[in-house]
Structures are given as structure tokens and as C-alpha cells.
C-alpha positions in Angstrom: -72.4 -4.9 -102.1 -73.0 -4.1 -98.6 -70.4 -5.1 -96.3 -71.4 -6.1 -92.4 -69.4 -6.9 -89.6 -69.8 -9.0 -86.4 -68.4 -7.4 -83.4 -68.2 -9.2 -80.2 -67.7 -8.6 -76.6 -69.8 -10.9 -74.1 -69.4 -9.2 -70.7 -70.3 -6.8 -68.5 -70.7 -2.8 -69.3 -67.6 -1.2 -68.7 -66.0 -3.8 -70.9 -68.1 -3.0 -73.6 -67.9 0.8 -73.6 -64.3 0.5 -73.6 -64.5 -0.7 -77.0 -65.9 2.7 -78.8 -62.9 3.9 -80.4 -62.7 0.2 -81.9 -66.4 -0.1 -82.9 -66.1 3.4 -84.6 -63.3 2.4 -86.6 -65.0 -1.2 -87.8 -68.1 1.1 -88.8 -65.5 3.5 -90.9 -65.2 0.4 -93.4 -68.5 -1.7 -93.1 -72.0 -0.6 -93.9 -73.2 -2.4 -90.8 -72.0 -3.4 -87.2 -73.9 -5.9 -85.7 -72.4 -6.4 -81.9 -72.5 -9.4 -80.2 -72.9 -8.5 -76.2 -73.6 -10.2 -73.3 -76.6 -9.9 -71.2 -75.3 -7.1 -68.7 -73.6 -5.4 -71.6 -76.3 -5.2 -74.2 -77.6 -1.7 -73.1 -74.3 -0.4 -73.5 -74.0 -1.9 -76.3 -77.0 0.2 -77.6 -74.9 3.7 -76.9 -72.0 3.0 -78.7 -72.0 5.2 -81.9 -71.2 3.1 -85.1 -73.5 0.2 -84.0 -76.6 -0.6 -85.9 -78.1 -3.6 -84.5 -77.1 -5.4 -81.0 -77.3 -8.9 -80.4 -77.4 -10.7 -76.8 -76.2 -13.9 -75.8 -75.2 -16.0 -72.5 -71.7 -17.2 -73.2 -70.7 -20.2 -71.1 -67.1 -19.5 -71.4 -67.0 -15.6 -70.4 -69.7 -14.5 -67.8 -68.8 -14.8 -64.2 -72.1 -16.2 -63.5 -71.8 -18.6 -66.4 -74.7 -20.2 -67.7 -74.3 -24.6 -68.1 -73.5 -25.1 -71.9 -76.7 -26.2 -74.0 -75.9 -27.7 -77.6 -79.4 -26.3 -78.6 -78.7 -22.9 -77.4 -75.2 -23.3 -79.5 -76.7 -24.4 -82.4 -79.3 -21.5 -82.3 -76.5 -18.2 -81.7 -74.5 -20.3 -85.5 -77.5 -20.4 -87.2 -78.4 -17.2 -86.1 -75.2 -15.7 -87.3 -75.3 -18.0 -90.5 -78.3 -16.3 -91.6 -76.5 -12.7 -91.2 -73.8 -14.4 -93.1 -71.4 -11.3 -92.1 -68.5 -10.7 -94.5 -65.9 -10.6 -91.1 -66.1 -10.9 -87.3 -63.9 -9.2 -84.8 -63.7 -10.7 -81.5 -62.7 -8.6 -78.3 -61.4 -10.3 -75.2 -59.5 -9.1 -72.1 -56.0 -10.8 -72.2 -57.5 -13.5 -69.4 -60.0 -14.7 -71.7 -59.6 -16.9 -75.1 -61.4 -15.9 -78.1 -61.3 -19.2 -79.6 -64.3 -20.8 -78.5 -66.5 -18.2 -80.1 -64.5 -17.9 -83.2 -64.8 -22.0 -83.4 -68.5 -21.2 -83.2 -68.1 -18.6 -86.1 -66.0 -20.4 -88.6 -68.9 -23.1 -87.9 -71.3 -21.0 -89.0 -69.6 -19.9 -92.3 -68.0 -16.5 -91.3 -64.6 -16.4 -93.6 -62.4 -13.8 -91.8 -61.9 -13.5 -87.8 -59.7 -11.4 -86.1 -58.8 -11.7 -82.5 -56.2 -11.1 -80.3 -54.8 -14.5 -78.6 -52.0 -16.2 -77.1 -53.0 -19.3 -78.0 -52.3 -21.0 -81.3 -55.1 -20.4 -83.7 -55.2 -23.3 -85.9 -57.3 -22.0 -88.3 -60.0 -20.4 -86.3 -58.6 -17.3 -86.7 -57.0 -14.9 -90.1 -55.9 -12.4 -88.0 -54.2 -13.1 -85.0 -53.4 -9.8 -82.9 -50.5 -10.1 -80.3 -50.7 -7.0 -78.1 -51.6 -6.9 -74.7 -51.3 -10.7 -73.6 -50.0 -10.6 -69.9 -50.4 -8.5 -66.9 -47.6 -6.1 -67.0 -49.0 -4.3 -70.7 -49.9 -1.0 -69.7 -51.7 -0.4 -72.8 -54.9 1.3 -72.0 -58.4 -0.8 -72.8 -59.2 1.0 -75.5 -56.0 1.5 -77.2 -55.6 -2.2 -76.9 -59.0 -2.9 -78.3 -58.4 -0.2 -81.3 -55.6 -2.2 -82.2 -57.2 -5.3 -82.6 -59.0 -3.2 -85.0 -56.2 -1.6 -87.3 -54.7 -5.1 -87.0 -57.9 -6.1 -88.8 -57.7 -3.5 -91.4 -59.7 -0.9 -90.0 -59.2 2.8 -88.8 -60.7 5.6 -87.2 -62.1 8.1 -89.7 -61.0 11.7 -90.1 -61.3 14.1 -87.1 -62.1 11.5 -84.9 -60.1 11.5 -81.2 -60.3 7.9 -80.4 -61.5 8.7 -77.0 -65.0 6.7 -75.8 -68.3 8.2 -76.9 -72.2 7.4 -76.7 -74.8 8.4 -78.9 -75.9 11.8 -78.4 -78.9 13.6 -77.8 -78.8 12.2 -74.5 -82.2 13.1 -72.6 -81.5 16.3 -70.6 -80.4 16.1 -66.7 -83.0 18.6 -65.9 -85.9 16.1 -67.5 -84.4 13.1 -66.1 -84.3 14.6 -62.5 -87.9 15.9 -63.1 -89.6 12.2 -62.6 -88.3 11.8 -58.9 -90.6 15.3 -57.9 -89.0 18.1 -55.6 -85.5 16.9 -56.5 -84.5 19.5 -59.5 -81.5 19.6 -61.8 -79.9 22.8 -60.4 -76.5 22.9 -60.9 -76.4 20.6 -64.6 -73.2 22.3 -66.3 -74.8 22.3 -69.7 -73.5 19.5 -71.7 -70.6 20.0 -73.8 -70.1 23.8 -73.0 -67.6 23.4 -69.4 -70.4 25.8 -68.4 -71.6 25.6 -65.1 -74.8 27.3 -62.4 -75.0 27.1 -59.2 -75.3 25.2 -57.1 -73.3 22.2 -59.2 -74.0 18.3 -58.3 -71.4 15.7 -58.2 -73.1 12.1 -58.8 -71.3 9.7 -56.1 -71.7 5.7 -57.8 -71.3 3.1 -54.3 -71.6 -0.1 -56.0 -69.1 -2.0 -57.7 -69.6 -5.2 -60.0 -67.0 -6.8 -58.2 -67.1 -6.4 -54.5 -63.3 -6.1 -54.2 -63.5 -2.7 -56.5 -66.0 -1.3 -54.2 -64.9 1.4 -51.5 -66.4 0.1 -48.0 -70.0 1.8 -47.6 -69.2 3.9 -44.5 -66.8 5.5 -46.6 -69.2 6.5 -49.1 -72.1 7.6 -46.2 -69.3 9.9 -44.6 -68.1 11.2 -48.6 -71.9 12.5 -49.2 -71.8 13.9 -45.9 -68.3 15.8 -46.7 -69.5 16.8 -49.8 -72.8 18.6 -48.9 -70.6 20.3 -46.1 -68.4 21.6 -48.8 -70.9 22.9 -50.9 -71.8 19.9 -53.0 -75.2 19.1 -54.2 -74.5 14.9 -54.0 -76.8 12.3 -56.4 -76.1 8.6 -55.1 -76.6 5.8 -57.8 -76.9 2.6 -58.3 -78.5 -0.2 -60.0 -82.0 -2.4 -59.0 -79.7 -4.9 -56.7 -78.5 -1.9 -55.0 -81.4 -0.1 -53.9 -80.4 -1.1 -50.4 -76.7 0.2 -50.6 -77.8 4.0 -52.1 -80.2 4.9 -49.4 -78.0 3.7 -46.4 -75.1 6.2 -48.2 -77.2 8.3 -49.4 -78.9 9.3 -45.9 -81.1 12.2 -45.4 -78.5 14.5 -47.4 -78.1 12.9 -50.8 -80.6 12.3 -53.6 -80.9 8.5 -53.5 -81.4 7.6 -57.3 -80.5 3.5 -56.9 -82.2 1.6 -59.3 -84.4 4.3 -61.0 -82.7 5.5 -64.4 -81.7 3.6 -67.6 -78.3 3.4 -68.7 -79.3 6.3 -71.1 -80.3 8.5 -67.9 -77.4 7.5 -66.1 -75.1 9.1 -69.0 -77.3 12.4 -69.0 -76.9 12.4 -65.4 -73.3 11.9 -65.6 -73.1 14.3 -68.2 -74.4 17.2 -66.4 -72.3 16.6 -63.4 -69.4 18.6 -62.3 -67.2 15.4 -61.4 -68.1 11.7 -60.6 -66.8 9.8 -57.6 -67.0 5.6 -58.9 -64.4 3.1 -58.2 -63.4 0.7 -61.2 -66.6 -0.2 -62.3 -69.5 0.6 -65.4 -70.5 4.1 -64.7 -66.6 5.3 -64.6 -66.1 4.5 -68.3 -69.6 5.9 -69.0 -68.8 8.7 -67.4 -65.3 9.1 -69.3 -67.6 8.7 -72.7 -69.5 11.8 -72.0 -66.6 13.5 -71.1 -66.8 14.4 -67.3 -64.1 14.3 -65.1 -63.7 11.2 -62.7 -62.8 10.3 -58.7 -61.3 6.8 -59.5 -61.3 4.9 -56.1 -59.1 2.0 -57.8 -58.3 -1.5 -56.2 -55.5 -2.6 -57.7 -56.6 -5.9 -58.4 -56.3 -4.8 -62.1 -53.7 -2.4 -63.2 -55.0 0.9 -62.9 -52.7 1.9 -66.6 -55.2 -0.5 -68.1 -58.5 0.3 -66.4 -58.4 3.8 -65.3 -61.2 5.9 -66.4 -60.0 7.0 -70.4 -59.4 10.2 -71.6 -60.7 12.4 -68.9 -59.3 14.4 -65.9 -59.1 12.1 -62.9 -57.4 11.9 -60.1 -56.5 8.0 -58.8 -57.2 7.1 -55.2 -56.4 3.8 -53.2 -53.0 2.1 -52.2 -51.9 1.1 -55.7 -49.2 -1.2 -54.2 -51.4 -2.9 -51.7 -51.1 -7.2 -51.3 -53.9 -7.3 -53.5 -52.0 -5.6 -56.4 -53.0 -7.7 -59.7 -54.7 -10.6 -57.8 -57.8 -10.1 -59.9 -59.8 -11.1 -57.1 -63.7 -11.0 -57.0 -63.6 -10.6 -53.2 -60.9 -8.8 -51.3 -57.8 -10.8 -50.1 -56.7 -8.8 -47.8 -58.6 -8.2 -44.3 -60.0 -4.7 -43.8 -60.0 -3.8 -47.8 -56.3 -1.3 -46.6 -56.4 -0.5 -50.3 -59.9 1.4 -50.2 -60.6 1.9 -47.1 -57.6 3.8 -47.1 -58.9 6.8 -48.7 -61.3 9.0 -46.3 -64.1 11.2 -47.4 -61.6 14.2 -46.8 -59.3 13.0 -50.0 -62.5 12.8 -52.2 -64.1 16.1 -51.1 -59.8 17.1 -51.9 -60.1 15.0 -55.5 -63.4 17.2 -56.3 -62.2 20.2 -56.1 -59.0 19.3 -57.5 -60.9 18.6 -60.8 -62.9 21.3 -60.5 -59.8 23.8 -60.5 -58.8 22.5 -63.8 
């Protein structure tokens, strides 16, 4: 009898990517993963080895931009699922969210084993109930905490596996990705997986930030691509359609503005090929963790850095990790002047790159 599993995460990229080692372990025992994402985490959804099919839904009670709560919509997402009629769900949160509501909505619609982690009191909505990582001061990375959700569900990474992140591979090559925006040429791609590198290198330099209180300021970033080039660097800006704006003001006549033109898919070849990746806390620094490259963290600590830190990779932390803001999870930055990022000048990056690269 074929066995499927409903996995769930309902926000925003790097939350789902963080959850590969945990996906790859629910896929070690089912037949089929079917994931559960929200809207901005669907694509990444799609890369996660282990997944077969990938569901999207608006949840009221997770996105930041929440959608109002519509009965009909409701009704549709458990009769949806009721018709998969999945043998188990496993529902992913991070500590300040509740996994209840959905797992109400999945006992509803006939699924007969849930696991989550929560602090609250199940009831019955859930068969598992995880207790790791439930306040502020757990230092257990994402991933780890998510992977034991998974093992505390009865499931395990198979054989030879690392438990690091990961995305489907062949990923399209840097060189043909590059080769759509004309004179600009993939020199420098380190082929993927070999350490091996021509010259000159790139190093891909990500401005935006899904929260504005993770984003270094963009003078920062303007000056980093102009201290990079002077040191050598061949410097790719990116960014996403709403930040079209943001990557040619940084960019400048000196970088490659690519905000807004590649896939999630490209981003990761991109990434891939590069010889480090300057992000703050944001999407592309776990993407670029899952393929492996090493990683300029500029970190607000509105989060704890021993939770959300790129995973598994070189990288070298930047930003006042003690600043006011420390653990405020704040959307927008508390503290006058950003101190914590604004901090760090283009002279400690272009320091941070070549630091990694020495390794």
C-alpha cells in the first residue's frame, strides 16, 4: 500500500528551504511527500529533493500579509486534502507560531496521525507532540530543529545522507543562465561541486531583505560592489521583481544588475557558481547554503543568529550581534540609524570575501 505524507510549512522561502534535511527524511519512509507551502514559498518548495507534488495555500494565521479568513476557501484546502486522504501530516512552524489551527483543519479532514511541535496543549489535534525549540534562547539550528520534529514522528535520514540543506540538481548551468542578459558572460563560474575555480571569479551580492530590519542600508551595499570590483571581484547584484529599483541604484555602472530577471532555479545556479555570497538573513542565504557556497551573513540580530545563520557552510557573521534590537523580531528596525548593520563597512565584506576564499 502506498504510503503519502502531508508536509507543511506556509511561509516565506528561507523557511521552507530550511526544512530539507526534514523533508528528506519524511520521503525515506513514505512513497510520496506532498508539501503544503505558502504562496512565497511554493517555488522553493519545488527544489527540495524528496518532494513529489507541492501544494499552495494563503494561510490566514501565518503570512505577514495575511489574507481575511474565508469559510469557503477553508472548506476547499479540507476537502482538498480529504481527497489525498494522506496516511500522516507533519506540520512545521517556527516556535512563534502555533500549529494547531492547521492541524484542526487536518483532523477535519480525516488525516489520523499529526505531528507537530507546540507549546500549547494539543487536545487531540495532535499524536505527536514535539517539545524542542519553544522559546527564544534554543540555539538549536533551523534545520536540526525541524529534523527533529521528524525523528520525533518516526522518520530518519537514509544512509549516507549529511543532513545538510540541498535542492534538486542538475541545476541549469551559470554560464547559460548569464547568457540571456547578452555581453554579460559567466567568467569566473567555479564549476559546481568541484572547489574548482577560473579567472576572473564572481561573488553574487543579494541587497534586499524580506524584512526591512534584516537588510544592510543600501549605501552600504553601493560602496561593497564598488570595494569589491577594486579588489578584483567580478560583482552580480540580485534581487527580486519588487526590487528592481534597489539592484540598479547598488549595482551602478560596476556590477551586473540581475534584479528581478532569474527564477528561483537560476538564482541557485547563479549562487552555485559563485565564489562567495554576500546576503543578510534572508531567502537567497539558505539557498545559497543548499548548494553549498560559502556565505557573507550580514545578520540583525532580531533573531538569534545560532538559529538562522546560513547552515552548514563557511561563513563569516557580520553586524553588532548585541545591538538594542537583539531578539526584538522586529519587521522594521527599532533602533535609529540601523547601528547593527550599518555598522559593518564595505571594507569588512571585501575582508569576509577573501577570508572565505582562503579556506
Amino acid at each position: 500500500m502506498s504510503r503519502t505524507v502531508l508536509v507543511a510549512r506556509l511561509d516565506s522561502v528561507g523557511d521552507v528551504l530550511v526544512q530539507g534535511p526534514m523533508v528528506r527524511a519524511v520521503a525515506a519512509g513514505a512513497d510520496r511527500v506532498v508539501f503544503l507551502a505558502g504562496p512565497a514559498g511554493a517555488e522553493a518548495a519545488r527544489l527540495l529533493p524528496g518532494v513529489d507534488e507541492v501544494w499552495t495555500w494563503a494561510c490566514p494565521w501565518i503570512l505577514g500579509d495575511p489574507p481575511p479568513v474565508d469559510a469557503g476557501d477553508l472548506a476547499a484546502l479540507t476537502g482538498r486534502v480529504r481527497a489525498l486522504a494522506p496516511d500522516e501530516a507533519v506540520v512545521s512552524t517556527s516556535f512563534h507560531q502555533s500549529p494547531l489551527p492547521l492541524a484542526l483543519l487536518l483532523r477535519a479532514a480525516g488525516v489520523p496521525r499529526i505531528s507537530a511541535i507546540s507549546v500549547d496543549h494539543p487536545g487531540s489535534l495532535l499524536d505527536v507532540r514535539h517539545r524542542v525549540g519553544l522559546d527564544d534562547d534554543t540555539d538549536l539550528p533551523e534545520p536540526e530543529r525541524a529534523l527533529s520534529l521528524a525523528r520525533a514522528a518516526g522518520f530518519d535520514l537514509p544512509a549516507g545522507d549529511d543532513g545538510r540543506l540541498a535542492v534538486r540538481r542538475p541545476l541549469p548551468a551559470p554560464a547559460d543562465v548569464l547568457s540571456r542578459f547578452g555581453d554579460v558572460q559567466a567568467r569566473g563560474a567555479r564549476a559546481p561541486g568541484t572547489g574548482e575555480d577560473s579567472s576572473p571569479e564572481y561573488v553574487v551580492l543579494h541587497p534586499g531583505a524580506s524584512v526591512p530590519a534584516r537588510a544592510w542600508p543600501a549605501h552600504r551595499c553601493t560602496e561593497a560592489v564598488e570595494a569589491l570590483t577594486d579588489a578584483g571581484h567580478r560583482v552580480l547584484v540580485t534581487g527580486g521583481p519588487g526590487e528592481r529599483e534597489l539592484t540598479a541604484v547598488v549595482a551602478g555602472r560596476r556590477g551586473v544588475d540581475l534584479g528581478g530577471a532569474l527564477s528561483l532555479a537560476e538564482l541557485a545556479a547563479l549562487l552555485d557558481g559563485a565564489a562567495a555570497v554576500v546576503v543578510g538573513n534572508t531567502g537567497p542565504a539558505h539557498l545559497a547554503a543548499a548548494v553549498g557556497t560559502p556565505v557573507v551573513s550580514l545578520f540583525s540580530p532580531v533573531v538569534p543568529a545560532a538559529r538562522w545563520a546560513p547552515y552548514g557552510v563557511p561563513t563569516v557573521l557580520l553586524g553588532d550581534q548585541h545591538a538594542p534590537c537583539r531578539l526584538t523580531r522586529a519587521r522594521e528596525c527599532p533602533v535609529p540609524g540601523h547601528p547593527c548593520l550599518s555598522s559593518v563597512s564595505a571594507a569588512d565584506v571585501v575582508a569576509a570575501v577573501e577570508k572565505l576564499g582562503s579556506r
